[in-house]
C-alpha positions in Angstrom: 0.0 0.0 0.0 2.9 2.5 0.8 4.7 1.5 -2.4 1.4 2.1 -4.3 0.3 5.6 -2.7 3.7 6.9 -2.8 4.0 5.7 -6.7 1.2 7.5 -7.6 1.2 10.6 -5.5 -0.4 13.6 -7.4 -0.5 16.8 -5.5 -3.7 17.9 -6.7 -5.4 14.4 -5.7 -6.2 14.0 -1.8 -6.1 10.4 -2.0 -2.4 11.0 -2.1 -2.3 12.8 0.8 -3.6 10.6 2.5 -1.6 7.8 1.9 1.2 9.6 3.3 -0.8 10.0 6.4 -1.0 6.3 7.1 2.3 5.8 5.5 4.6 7.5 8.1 7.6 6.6 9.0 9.4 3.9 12.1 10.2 5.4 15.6 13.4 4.0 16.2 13.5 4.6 19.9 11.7 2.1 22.6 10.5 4.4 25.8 6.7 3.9 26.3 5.9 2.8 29.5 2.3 1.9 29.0 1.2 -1.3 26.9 1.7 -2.2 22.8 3.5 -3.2 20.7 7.6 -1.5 19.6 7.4 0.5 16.9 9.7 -1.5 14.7 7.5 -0.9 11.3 6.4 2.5 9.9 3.0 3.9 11.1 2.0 7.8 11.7 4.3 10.7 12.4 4.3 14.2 13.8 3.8 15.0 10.0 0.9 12.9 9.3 -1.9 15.4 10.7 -0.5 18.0 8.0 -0.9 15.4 5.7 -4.1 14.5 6.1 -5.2 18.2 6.9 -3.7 18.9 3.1 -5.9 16.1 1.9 -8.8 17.7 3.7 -8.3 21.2 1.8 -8.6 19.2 -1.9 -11.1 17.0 -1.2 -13.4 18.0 2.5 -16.1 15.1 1.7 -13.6 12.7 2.2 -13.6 13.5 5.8 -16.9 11.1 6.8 -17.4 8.0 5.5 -20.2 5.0 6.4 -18.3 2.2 8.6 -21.3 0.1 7.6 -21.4 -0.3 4.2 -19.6 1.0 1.1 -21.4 2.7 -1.4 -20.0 4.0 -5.6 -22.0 7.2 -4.8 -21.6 9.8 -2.5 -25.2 9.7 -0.4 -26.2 11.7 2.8 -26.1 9.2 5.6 -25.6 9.9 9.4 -24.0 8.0 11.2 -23.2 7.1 15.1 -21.2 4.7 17.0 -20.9 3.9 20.7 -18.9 1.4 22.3 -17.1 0.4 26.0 -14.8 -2.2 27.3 -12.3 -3.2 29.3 -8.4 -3.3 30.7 -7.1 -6.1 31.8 -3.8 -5.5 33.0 -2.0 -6.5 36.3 -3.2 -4.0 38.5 -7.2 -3.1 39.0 -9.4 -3.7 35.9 -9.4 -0.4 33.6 -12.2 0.3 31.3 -12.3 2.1 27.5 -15.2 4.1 26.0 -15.9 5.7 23.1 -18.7 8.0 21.3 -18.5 8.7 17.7 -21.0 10.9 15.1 -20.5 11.4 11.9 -22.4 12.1 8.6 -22.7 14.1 4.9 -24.8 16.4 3.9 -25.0 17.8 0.1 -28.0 20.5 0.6 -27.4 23.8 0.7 -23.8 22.8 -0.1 -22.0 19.8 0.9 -20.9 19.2 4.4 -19.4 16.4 6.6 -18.7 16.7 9.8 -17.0 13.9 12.4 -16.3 14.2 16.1 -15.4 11.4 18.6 -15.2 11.8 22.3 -12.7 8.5 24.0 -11.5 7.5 27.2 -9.1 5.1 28.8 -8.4 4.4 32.5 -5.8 1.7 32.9 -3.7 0.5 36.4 -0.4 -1.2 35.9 1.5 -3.3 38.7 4.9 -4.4 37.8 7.7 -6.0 40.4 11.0 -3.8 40.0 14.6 -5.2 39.6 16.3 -2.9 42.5 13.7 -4.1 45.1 11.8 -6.1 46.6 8.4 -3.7 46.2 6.1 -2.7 43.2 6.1 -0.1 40.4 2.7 1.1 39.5 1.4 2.9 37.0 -2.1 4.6 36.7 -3.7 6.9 34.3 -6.3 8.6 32.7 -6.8 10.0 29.0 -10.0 11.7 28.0 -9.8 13.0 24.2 -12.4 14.4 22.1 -12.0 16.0 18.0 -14.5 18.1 16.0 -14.3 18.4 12.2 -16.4 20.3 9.9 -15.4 20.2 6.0 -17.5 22.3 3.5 -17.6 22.9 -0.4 -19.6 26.5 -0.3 -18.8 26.6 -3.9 -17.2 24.9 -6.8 -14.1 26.0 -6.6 -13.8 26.7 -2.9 -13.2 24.3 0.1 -13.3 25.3 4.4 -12.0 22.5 6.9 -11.9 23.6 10.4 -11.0 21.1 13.4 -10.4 21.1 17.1 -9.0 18.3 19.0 -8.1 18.1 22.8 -7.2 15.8 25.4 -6.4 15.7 29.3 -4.0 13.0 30.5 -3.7 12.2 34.6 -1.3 9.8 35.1 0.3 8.6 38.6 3.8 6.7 38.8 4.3 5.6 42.3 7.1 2.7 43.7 5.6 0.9 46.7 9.4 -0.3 48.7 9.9 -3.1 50.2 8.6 -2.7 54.2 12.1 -4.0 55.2 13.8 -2.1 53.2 11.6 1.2 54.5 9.8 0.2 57.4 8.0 3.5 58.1 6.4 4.2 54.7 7.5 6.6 51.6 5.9 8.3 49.2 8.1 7.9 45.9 5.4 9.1 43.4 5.5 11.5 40.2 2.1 12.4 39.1 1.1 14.5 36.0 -1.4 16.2 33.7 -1.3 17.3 30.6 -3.9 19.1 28.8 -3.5 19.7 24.8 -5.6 21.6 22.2 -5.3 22.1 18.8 -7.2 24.3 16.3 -7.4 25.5 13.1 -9.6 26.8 9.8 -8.3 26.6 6.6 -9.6 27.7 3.1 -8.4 26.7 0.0 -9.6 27.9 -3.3 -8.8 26.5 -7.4 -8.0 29.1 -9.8 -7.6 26.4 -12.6 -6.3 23.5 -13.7 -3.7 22.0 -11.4 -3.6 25.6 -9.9 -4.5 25.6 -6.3 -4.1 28.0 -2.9 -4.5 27.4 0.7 -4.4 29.7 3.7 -4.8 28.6 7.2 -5.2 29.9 10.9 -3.5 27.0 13.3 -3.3 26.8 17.3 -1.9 25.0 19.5 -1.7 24.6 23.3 -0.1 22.3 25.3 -0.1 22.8 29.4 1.6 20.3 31.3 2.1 20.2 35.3 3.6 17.5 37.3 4.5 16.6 41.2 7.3 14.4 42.3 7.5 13.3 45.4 10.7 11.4 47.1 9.8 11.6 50.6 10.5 8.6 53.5 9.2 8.4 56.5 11.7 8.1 59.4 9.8 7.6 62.5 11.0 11.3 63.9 10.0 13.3 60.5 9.7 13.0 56.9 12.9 13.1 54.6 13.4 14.1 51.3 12.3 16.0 48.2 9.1 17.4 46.6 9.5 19.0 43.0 6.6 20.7 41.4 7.2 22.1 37.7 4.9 23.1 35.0 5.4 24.2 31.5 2.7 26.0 28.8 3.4 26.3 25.6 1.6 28.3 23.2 1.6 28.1 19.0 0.0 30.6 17.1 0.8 30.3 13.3 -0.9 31.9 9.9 0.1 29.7 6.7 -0.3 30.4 2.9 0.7 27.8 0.6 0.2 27.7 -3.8 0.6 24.3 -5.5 0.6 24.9 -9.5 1.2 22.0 -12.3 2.5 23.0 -15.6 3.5 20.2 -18.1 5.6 17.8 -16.5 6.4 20.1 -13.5 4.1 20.9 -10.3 5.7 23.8 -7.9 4.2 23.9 -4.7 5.3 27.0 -2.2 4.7 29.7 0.3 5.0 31.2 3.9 4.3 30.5 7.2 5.0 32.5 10.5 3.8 33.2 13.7 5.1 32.5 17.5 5.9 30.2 20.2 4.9 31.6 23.8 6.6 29.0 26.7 5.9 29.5 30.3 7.8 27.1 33.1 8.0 26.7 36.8 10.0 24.8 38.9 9.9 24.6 42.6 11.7 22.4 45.0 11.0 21.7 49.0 13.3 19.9 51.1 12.4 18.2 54.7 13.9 17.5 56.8 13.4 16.4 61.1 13.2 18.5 63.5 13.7 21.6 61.2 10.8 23.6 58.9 10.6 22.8 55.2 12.8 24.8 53.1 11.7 25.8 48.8 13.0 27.4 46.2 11.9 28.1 42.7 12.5 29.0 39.0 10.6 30.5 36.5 11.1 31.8 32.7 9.0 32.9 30.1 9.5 33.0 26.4 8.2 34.6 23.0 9.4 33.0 19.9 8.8 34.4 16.4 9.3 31.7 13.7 8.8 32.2 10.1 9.5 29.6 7.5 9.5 30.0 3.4 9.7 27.1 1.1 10.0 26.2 -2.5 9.5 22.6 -4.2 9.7 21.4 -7.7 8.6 18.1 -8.3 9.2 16.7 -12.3 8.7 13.3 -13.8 11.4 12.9 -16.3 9.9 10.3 -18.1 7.3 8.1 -16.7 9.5 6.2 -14.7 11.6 9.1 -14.0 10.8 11.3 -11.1 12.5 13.9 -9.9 12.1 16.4 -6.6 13.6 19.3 -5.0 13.2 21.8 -2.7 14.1 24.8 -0.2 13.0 25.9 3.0 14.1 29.0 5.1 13.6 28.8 8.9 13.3 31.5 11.4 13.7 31.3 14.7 14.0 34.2 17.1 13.3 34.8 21.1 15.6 34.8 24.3 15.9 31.1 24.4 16.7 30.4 20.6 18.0 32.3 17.9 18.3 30.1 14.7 18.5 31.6 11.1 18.8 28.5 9.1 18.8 27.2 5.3 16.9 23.7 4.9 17.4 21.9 0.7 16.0 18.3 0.7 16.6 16.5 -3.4 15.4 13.2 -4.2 14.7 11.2 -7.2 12.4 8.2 -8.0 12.7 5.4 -10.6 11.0 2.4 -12.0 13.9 0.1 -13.9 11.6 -2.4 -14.4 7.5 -3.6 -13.6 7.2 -4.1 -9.7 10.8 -2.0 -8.8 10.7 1.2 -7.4 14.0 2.8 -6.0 14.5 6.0 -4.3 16.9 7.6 -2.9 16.6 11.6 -1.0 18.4 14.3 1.4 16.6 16.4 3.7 17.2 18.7 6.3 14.3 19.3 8.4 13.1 21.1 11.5 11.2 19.6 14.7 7.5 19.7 13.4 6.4 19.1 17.4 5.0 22.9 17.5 2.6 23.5 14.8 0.6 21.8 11.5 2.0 22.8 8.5 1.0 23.8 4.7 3.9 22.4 3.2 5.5 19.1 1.8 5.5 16.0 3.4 8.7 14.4 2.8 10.4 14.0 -0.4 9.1 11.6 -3.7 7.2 10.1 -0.8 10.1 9.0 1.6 9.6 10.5 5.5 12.6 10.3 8.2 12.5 8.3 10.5 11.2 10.1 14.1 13.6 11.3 17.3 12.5 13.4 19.3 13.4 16.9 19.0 13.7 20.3 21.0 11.6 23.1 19.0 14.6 24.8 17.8 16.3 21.1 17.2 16.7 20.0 13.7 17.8 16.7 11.5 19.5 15.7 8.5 18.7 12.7 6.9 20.0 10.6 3.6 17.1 7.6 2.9 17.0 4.7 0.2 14.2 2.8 -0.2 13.3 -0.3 -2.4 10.2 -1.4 -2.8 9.6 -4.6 -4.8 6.8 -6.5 -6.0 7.9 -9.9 -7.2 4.8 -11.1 -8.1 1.1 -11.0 -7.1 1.5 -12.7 -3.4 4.9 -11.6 -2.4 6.3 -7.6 -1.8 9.6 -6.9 -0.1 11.0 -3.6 0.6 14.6 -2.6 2.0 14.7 0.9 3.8 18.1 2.7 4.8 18.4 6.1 7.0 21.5 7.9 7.8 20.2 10.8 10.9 22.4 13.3 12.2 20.3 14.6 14.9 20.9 18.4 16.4 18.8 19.4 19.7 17.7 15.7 20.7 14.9 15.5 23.6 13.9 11.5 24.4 11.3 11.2 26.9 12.6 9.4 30.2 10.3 6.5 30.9 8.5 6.7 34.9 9.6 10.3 35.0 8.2 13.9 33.6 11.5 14.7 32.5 13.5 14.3 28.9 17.0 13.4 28.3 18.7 16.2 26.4 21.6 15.8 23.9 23.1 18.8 21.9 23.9 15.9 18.7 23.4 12.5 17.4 23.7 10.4 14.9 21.5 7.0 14.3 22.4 5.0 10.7 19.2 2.3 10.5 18.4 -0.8 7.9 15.6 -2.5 7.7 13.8 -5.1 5.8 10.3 -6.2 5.8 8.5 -9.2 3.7 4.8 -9.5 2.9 3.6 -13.0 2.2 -0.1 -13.5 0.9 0.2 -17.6 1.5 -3.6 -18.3 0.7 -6.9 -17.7 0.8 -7.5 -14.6 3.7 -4.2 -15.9 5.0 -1.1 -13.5 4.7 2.6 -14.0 6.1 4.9 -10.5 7.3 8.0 -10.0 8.9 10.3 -6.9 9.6 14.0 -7.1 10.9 15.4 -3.5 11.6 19.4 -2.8 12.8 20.6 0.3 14.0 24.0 1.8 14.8 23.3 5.3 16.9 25.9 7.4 18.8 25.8 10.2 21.7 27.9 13.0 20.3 27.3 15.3 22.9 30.8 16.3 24.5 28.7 17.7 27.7 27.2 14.1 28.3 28.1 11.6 30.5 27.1 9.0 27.3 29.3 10.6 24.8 30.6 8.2 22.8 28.1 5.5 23.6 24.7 4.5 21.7 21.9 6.9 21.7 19.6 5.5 24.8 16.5 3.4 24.3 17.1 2.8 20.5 17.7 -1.1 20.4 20.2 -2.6 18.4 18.0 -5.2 16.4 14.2 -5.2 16.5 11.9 -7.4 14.6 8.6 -8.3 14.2 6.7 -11.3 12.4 3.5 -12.5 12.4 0.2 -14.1 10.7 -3.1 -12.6 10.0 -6.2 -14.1 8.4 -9.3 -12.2 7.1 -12.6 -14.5 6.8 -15.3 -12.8 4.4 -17.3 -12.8 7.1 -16.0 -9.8 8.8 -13.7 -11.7 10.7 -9.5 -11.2 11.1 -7.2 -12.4 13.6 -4.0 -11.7 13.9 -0.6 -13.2 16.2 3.1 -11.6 15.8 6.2 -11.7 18.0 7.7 -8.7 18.4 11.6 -8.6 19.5 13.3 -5.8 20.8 17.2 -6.3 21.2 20.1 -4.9 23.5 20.1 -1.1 23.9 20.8 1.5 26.7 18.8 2.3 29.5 20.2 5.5 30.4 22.4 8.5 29.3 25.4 6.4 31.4 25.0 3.4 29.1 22.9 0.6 31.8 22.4 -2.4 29.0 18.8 -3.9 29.1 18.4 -7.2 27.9 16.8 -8.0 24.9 13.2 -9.3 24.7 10.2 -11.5 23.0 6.7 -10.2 23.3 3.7 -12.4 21.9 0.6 -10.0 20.5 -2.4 -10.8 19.4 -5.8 -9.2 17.7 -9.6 -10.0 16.7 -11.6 -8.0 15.0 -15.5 -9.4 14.2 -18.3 -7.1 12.8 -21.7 -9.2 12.6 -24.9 -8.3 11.9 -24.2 -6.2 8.7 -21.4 -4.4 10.4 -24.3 -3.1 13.0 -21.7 -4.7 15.8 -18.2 -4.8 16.3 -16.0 -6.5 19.0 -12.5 -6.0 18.9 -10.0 -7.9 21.1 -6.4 -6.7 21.4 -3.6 -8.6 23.5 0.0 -7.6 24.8 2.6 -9.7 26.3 0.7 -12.9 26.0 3.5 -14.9 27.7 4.5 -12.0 30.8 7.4 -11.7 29.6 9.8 -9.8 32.1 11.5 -6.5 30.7 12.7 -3.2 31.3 11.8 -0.2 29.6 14.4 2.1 31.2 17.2 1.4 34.0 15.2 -0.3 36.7 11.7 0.6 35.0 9.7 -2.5 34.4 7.6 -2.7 31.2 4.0 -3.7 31.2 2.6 -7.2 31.8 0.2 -9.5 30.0 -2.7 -6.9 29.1 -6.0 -7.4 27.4 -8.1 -4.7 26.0 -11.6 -5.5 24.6 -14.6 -3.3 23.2 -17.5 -3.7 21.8 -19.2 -1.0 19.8 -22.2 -0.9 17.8 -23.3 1.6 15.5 -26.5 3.2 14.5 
């Protein structure tokens, strides 16, 4: 599907965009603390909400579509879904929900709309390596996104969105009563609220002559508590550290796409600014003596500004050819970066079924703000690290995609990173480890088996060489933390024309560091599973997901277990 979308990619078709939505790219590194499967294979990216927003601005009635039943013709329908379930994981049961509405309408002038409202509350226990007690982890996520996409006339297109979410979440280590007798409190609890906004408009002059303009928000408000405090029978000892960060995007965006013979330019501007807010406060205790704090604030305004130009040009039809520049502006108390961003890449087909590619591109963090302009280069995206906003990367990808016959695809994908402003997030803490430079070189191969009937083989095997080439860290030298060595991932699903699939894979993730000081962890086998059925005419559907089948025993970070056998099932059924 990637080697089709991304072979076929027409700027002024949406369908395109959207394939690079779901396309993506692999997220090398291995922190999440809460349940699923490593990221070893390519799914969504920071980029793929730009994307898909771009998609929006050609094309707004693709933006609902019937879960129940497909239809040649666009027809009005409404459409809505509820649906609950459960968390089985090793601490108290956890529950999921969900509400969905969504519908077309073509009178006075089309219009869909779509807007979900989800939770999840889930309770992890896990035994940790350093002692004797329990590591648990509980949280919360409500998240809710609006969507209204409207043709008010033939040659002009409005998409506006909002999507938010709240996130409570509380890591607490209960010791070992032997180890502390009188009690502790060793907890770090968070919340972070997120909302994100915007309303675009985008208008055809002609043929393959199109412009988009767009208002986008962002807000991101995150607060957390961490408390290291023993009880010693005579007084309370230790620390409590309270810090909390907003971060505020505003950004206006005008972008022109325009095809002429065998060349389509696509450019235009985009600016705005960054507001960040943080607080930091820390109170010590000790016996016998009062509490003593102290406390750190800042505030910044960033201006950023970004320009681009990109020429895409098919050669010949199995030629294709793609280049582009991008100016970035960045300028507040914190950050001052002036900086010059080419990315060049070509595409060819030597023969039916082979596509090669090859492309450089310098790129900024895209954490702060949706964007107007291209998604990667002749379809290839970099693979995802984590980056401060003034942090940028360079990376040289080849990609092969083959198609040796009707039931058998293979592809072969090679990045070389070097990484500037690196920020990974630390796994059972609110904090990020920070690294001034990087450099990560990954292969990986993946096969695609259709053995039979609904019955289909795939496997992915992914190595990666990374280094910490920041001179200030105590890791210089070593491997980049939590980026394993080798990962894989293979697995079996069948499809039953009755609405039925099931699917089992192993997932492996190999040797890699566990902190900036280079802790190994030992590598791992998890065994997933999924079923999806949808009876009744699709009226119904239960959908059962599992994660470490066999409890495997792993860490995630340096003396941060990773999560248990965990079973998540919902039904839904729609209206």
């Amino acid at each position: 599907g990637r080697y089709y979308g991304d072979a076929v990619f027409d700027p002024f078709t949406a369908s395109g965009y959207f394939d690079q939505a779901v396309a993506g790219s692999p997220s090398p590194v291995f922190n999440n603390l809460r349940f699923g499967e490593p990221a070893v294979e390519p799914r969504g990216n920071a980029l793929s909400f730009s994307a898909f927003f771009q998609g929006l601005l050609l094309d707004p009635q693709m933006l609902a579509g019937s879960s129940r039943q497909a239809t040649l013709l666009r027809v009005p329908f409404f459409e809505a879904t509820v649906g609950g379930g459960f968390v089985s994981d090793t601490g108290s049961p956890g529950w999921n929900g969900t509400i969905e509405m969504q519908g077309y309408q073509p009178l006075p002038f089309p219009v869909s709309f779509y807007a979900q409202v989800s939770g999840l509350e889930a309770d992890t226990q896990q035994g940790l390596d350093t002692t004797s007690g329990l590591l648990r982890l509980e949280d919360r996520l409500i998240s809710g996104s609006g969507y209204v996409a409207m043709q008010p006339g033939p040659y002009d297109r409005v998409v506006a969105y909002v999507n938010s979410s709240k996130l409570d979440n509380r890591l607490s280590a209960i010791p070992d009563p032997i180890i502390l007798p009188f009690g502790a409190d060793l907890s770090d609890d968070g919340t972070t609220r997120t909302t994100n906004a915007g309303v675009a408009w985008s208008h055809t002059f002609g043929y393959r002559n199109v412009a988009n303009a767009a208002l986008f928000y962002t807000n991101v408000d995150q607060n957390a508590v961490g408390t290291r405090l023993a009880e010693t029978g005579v007084g309370e000892v230790g620390t409590v550290v309270e810090s909390g960060s907003l971060q505020q995007t505003y950004l206006a965006a005008a972008s022109h796409t325009y095809g002429i013979g065998d060349w389509v330019f696509r450019y235009g501007a985009e600016g705005g600014k960054i507001d960040v807010a943080t607080t930091e406060s820390a109170t010590f205790y000790f016996p016998f003596i009062p509490p003593q704090s102290n406390s750190v604030s800042s505030d910044d305004s960033i201006d950023i500004g970004r320009i681009y130009f990109d020429a895409l040009y098919d050669i010949t039809p199995n030629l294709k050819a793609e280049a582009g520049l991008f100016g970035t502006l960045m300028d507040g108390a914190s950050v001052d970066e002036q900086r010059l961003e080419p990315r060049a890449g070509l595409a060819w087909t030597p023969a039916e079924g082979q596509y090669l590619r090859a492309a450089y591109m310098r790129e900024p963090s895209s954490i702060n703000y949706a964007t107007l302009a291209p998604v990667g280069v002749v379809g290839l995206q970099s693979n995802q690290i984590g980056l401060q906003p003034e942090g940028h990367s360079d990376t040289f990808a080849a990609r092969w995609d083959a198609e040796w016959s009707s039931r058998f695809f293979t592809s072969v994908d090679y990045q070389h990173q070097e990484l500037y402003d690196i920020s990974l997030a630390i796994p059972a803490t609110a904090q990020t480890l920070d690294l001034s430079q990087g450099r990560m070189d990954r292969l990986s191969a993946t096969a695609n088996l259709w053995i039979g009937g609904g019955l289909g083989a795939f496997a992915t095997l992914a190595y990666a060489n990374s280094e910490n080439q920041d001179p200030s860290s105590e890791g210089f030298g070593l491997a980049l933390p939590y980026i394993p060595e080798v990962a894989a991932r293979v697995g079996l699903t069948y499809v039953h024309p009755s609405n039925v699939s099931v699917s089992l894979w192993g997932s492996y993730v190999g040797q890699r560091l566990g902190d900036v000081i280079g802790t190994e962890l030992e590598p791992f086998w998890t065994l997933d599973g999924a079923l999806q059925w949808e009876p009744l005419d699709k009226t119904v559907a239960l959908e059962l997901s599992a994660y470490n089948l066999l409890d495997e025993e792993f860490q995630v970070a340096t003396g941060t277990p990773g999560w248990g056998r965990t079973i998540v099932g919902t039904l839904k059924v729609r209206f």
